[in-house]
BALOBA-1460 file (C-alpha; in Angstrom, 3 decimals):
// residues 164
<rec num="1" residu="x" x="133.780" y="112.688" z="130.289"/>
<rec num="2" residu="x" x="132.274" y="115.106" z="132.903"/>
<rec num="3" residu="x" x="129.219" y="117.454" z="132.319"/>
<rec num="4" residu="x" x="126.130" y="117.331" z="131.691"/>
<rec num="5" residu="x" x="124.152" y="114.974" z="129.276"/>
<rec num="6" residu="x" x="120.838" y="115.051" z="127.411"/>
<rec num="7" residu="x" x="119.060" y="112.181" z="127.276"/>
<rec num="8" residu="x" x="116.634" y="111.918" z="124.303"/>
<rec num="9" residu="x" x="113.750" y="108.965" z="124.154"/>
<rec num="10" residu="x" x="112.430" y="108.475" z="120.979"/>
<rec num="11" residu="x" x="108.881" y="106.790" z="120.683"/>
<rec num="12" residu="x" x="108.151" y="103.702" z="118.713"/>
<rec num="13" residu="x" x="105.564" y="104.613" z="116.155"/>
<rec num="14" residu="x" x="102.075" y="105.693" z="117.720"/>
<rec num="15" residu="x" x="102.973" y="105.949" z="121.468"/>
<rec num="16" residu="x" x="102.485" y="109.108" z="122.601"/>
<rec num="17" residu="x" x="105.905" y="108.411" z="124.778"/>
<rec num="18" residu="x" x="105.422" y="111.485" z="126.980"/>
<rec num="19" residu="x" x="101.736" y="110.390" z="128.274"/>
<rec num="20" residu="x" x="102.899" y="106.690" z="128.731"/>
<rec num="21" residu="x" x="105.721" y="108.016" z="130.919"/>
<rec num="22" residu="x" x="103.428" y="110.235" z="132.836"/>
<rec num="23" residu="x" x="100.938" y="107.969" z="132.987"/>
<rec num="24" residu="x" x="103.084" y="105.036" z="135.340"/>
<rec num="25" residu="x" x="103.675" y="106.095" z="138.696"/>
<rec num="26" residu="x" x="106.762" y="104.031" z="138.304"/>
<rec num="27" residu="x" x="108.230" y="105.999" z="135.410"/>
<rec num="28" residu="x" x="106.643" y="109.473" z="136.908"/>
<rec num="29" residu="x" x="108.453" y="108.365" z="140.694"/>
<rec num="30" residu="x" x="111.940" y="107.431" z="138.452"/>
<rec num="31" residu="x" x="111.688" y="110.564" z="136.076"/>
<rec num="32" residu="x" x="110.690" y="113.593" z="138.944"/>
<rec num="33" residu="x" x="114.093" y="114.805" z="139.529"/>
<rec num="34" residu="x" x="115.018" y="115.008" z="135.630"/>
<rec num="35" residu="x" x="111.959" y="117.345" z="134.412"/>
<rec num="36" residu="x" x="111.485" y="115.505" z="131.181"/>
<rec num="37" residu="x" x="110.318" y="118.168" z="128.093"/>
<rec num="38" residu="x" x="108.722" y="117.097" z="124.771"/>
<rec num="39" residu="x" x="110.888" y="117.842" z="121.937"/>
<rec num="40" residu="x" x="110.069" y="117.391" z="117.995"/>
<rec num="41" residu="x" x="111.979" y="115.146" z="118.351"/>
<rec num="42" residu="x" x="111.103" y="113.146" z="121.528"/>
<rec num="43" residu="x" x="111.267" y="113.472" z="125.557"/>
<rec num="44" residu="x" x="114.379" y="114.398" z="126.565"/>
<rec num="45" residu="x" x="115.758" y="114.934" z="130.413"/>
<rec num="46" residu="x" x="119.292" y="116.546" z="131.359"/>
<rec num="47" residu="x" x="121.222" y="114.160" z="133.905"/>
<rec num="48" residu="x" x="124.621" y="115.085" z="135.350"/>
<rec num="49" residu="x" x="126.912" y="112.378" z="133.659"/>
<rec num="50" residu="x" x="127.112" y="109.971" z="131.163"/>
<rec num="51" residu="x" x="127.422" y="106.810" z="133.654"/>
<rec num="52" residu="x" x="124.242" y="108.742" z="135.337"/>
<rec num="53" residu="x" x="122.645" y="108.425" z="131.694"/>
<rec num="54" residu="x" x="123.954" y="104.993" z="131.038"/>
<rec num="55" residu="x" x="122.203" y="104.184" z="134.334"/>
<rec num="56" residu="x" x="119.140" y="105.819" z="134.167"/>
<rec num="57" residu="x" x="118.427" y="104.149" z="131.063"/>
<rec num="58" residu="x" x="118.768" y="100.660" z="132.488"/>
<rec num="59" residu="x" x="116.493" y="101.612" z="135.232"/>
<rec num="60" residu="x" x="113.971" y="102.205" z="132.203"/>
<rec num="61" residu="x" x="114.424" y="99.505" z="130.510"/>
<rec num="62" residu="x" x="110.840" y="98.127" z="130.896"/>
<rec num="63" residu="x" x="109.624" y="101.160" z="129.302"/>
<rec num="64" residu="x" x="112.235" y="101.625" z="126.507"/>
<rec num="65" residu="x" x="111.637" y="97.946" z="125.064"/>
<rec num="66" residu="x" x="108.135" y="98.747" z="125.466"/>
<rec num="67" residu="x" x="107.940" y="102.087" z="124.580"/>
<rec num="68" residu="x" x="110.581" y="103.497" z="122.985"/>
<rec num="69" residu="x" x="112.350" y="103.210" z="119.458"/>
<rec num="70" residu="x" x="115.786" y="103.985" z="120.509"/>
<rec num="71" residu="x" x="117.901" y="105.849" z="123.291"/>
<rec num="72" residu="x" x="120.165" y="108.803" z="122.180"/>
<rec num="73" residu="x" x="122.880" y="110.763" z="124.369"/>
<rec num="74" residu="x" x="123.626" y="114.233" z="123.525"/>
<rec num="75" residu="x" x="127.547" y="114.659" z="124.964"/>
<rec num="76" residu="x" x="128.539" y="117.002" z="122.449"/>
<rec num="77" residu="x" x="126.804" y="120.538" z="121.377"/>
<rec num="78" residu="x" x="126.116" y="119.473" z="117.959"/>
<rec num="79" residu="x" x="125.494" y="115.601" z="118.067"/>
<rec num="80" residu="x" x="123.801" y="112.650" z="119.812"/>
<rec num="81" residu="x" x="125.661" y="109.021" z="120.375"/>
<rec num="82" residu="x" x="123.700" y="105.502" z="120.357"/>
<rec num="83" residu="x" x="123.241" y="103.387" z="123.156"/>
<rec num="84" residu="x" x="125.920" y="101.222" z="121.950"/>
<rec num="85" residu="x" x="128.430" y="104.275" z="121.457"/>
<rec num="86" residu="x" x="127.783" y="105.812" z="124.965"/>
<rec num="87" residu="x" x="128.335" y="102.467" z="126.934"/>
<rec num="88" residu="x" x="131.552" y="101.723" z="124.283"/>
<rec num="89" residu="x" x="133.035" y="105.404" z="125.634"/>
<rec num="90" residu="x" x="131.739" y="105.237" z="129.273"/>
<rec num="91" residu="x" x="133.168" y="101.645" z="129.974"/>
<rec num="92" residu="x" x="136.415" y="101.821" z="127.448"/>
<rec num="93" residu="x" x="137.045" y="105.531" z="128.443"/>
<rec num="94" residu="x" x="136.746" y="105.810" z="125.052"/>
<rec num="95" residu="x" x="137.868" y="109.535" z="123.792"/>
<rec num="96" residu="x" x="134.740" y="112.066" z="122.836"/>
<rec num="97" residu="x" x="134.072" y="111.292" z="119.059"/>
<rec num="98" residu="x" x="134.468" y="114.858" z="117.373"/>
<rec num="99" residu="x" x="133.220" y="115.666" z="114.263"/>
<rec num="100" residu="x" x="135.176" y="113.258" z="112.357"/>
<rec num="101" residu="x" x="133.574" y="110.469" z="113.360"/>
<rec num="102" residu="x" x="132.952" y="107.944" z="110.349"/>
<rec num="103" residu="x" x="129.435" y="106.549" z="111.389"/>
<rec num="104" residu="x" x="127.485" y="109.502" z="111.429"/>
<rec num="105" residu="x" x="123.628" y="109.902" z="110.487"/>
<rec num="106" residu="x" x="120.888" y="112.550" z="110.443"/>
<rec num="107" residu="x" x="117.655" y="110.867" z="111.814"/>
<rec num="108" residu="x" x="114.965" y="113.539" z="110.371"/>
<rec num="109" residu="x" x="111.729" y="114.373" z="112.333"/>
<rec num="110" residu="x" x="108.202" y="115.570" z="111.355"/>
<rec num="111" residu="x" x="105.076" y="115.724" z="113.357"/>
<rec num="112" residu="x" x="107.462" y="114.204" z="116.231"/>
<rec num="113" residu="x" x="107.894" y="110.931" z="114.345"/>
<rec num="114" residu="x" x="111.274" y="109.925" z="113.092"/>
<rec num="115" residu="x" x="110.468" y="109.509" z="109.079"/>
<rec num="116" residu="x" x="114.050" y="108.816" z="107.763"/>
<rec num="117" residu="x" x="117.750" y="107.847" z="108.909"/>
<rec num="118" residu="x" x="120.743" y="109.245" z="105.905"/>
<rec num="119" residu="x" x="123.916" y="107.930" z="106.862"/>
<rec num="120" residu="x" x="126.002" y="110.502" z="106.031"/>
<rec num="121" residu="x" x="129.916" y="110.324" z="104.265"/>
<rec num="122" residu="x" x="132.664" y="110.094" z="106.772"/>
<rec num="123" residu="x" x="134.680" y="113.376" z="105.395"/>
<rec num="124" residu="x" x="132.031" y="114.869" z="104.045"/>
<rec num="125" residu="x" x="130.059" y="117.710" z="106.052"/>
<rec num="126" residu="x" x="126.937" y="117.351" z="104.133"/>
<rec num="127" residu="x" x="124.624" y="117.642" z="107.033"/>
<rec num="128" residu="x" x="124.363" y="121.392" z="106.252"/>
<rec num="129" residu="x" x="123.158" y="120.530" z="102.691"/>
<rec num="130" residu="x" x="120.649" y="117.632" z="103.437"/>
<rec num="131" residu="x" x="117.152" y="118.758" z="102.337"/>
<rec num="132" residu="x" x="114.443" y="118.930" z="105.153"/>
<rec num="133" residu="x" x="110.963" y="119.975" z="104.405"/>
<rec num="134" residu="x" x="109.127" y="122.393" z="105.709"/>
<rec num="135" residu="x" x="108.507" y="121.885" z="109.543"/>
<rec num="136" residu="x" x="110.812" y="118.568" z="109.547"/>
<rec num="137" residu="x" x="113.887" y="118.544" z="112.089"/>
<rec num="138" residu="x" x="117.285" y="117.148" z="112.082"/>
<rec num="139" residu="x" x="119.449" y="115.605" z="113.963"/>
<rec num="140" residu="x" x="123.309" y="114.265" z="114.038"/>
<rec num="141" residu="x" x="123.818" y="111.234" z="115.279"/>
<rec num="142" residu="x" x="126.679" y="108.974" z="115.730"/>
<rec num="143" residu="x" x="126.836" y="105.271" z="116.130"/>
<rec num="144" residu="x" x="129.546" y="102.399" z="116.787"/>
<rec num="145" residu="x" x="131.832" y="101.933" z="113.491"/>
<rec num="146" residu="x" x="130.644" y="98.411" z="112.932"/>
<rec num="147" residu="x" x="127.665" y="99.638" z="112.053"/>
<rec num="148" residu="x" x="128.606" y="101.856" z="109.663"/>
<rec num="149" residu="x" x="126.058" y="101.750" z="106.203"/>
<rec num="150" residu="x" x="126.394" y="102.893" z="102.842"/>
<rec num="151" residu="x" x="126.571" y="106.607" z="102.405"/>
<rec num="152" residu="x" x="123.623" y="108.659" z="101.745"/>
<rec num="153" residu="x" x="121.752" y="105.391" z="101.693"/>
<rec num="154" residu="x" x="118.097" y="106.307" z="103.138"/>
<rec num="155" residu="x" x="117.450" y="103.716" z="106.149"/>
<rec num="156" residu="x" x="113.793" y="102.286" z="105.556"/>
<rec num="157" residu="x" x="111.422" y="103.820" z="108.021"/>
<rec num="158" residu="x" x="110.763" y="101.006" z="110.471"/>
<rec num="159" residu="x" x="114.513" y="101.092" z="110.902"/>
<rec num="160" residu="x" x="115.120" y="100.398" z="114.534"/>
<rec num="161" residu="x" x="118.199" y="101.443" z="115.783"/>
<rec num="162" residu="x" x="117.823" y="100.201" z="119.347"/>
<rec num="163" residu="x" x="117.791" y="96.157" z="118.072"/>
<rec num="164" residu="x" x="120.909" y="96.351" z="116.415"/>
């Protein structure tokens, strides 16, 4: 897969991920080329590849177990992959997952905090009908299928995708 990626840190719950980052000269040194940007829904940074991404990541790692709640890749317009899922396609030259795909969530922002994960149906496209409130965000994301959880089931707040 060639293009490029967005790479999206989530924070755990009360880090203000963006001023820890900034705040290392470590992280600041690692992260000057990739002019990270606050999002609602975390930092994100655009790198050239996946394998770049992979690797980047890795050179973070001290600050993502610290840090950060999980890792997301953006490889497709409309969705993000897991850790897990980017490694599995970067080292298996797995194909690009399309829409399709039958582990598929919606992790739902407000205030920049990740409030809720809905796994959502494998041949369903129900994403377009999930209810948001006013001023939360939304975002597809797709995960390894061994993970794959009950439909529509609401995964419990403190759900931490990056330690499973």
């Amino acid at each position: 897969m060639g293009g490029l990626v967005k790479v999206l840190f989530l924070a755990r719950e009360g880090v203000d991920l963006y001023q820890e980052l900034m705040a290392s000269e470590t992280s600041r040194d690692a992260l000057m080329f990739y002019a990270p940007r606050v999002t609602p829904c975390g930092v994100l940074i655009q790198v050239s590849s996946l394998g770049s991404g992979i690797a980047f990541t890795q050179e973070m790692r001290w600050y993502s177990r610290r840090y950060m709640r999980v890792v997301l890749f953006q490889i497709t317009p409309h969705a993000f992959v897991t850790f897990a899922l980017a490694n599995e396609i970067y080292l298996s030259r797995l194909q690009v997952p399309d829409e399709e795909w039958p582990n598929r969530s919606m992790y739902v922002f407000f205030d920049s905090r990740l409030v809720r994960v809905v796994t959502l149906s494998p041949v369903l496209p129900e994403k377009s009908t999930l209810a948001l409130q006013e001023e939360e965000v939304a975002i597809e994301v797709w995960d390894v299928i061994s993970k794959v959880s009950e439909v529509g089931e609401d995964l419990p707040i403190a759900f931490d995708p990056a330690a499973s």
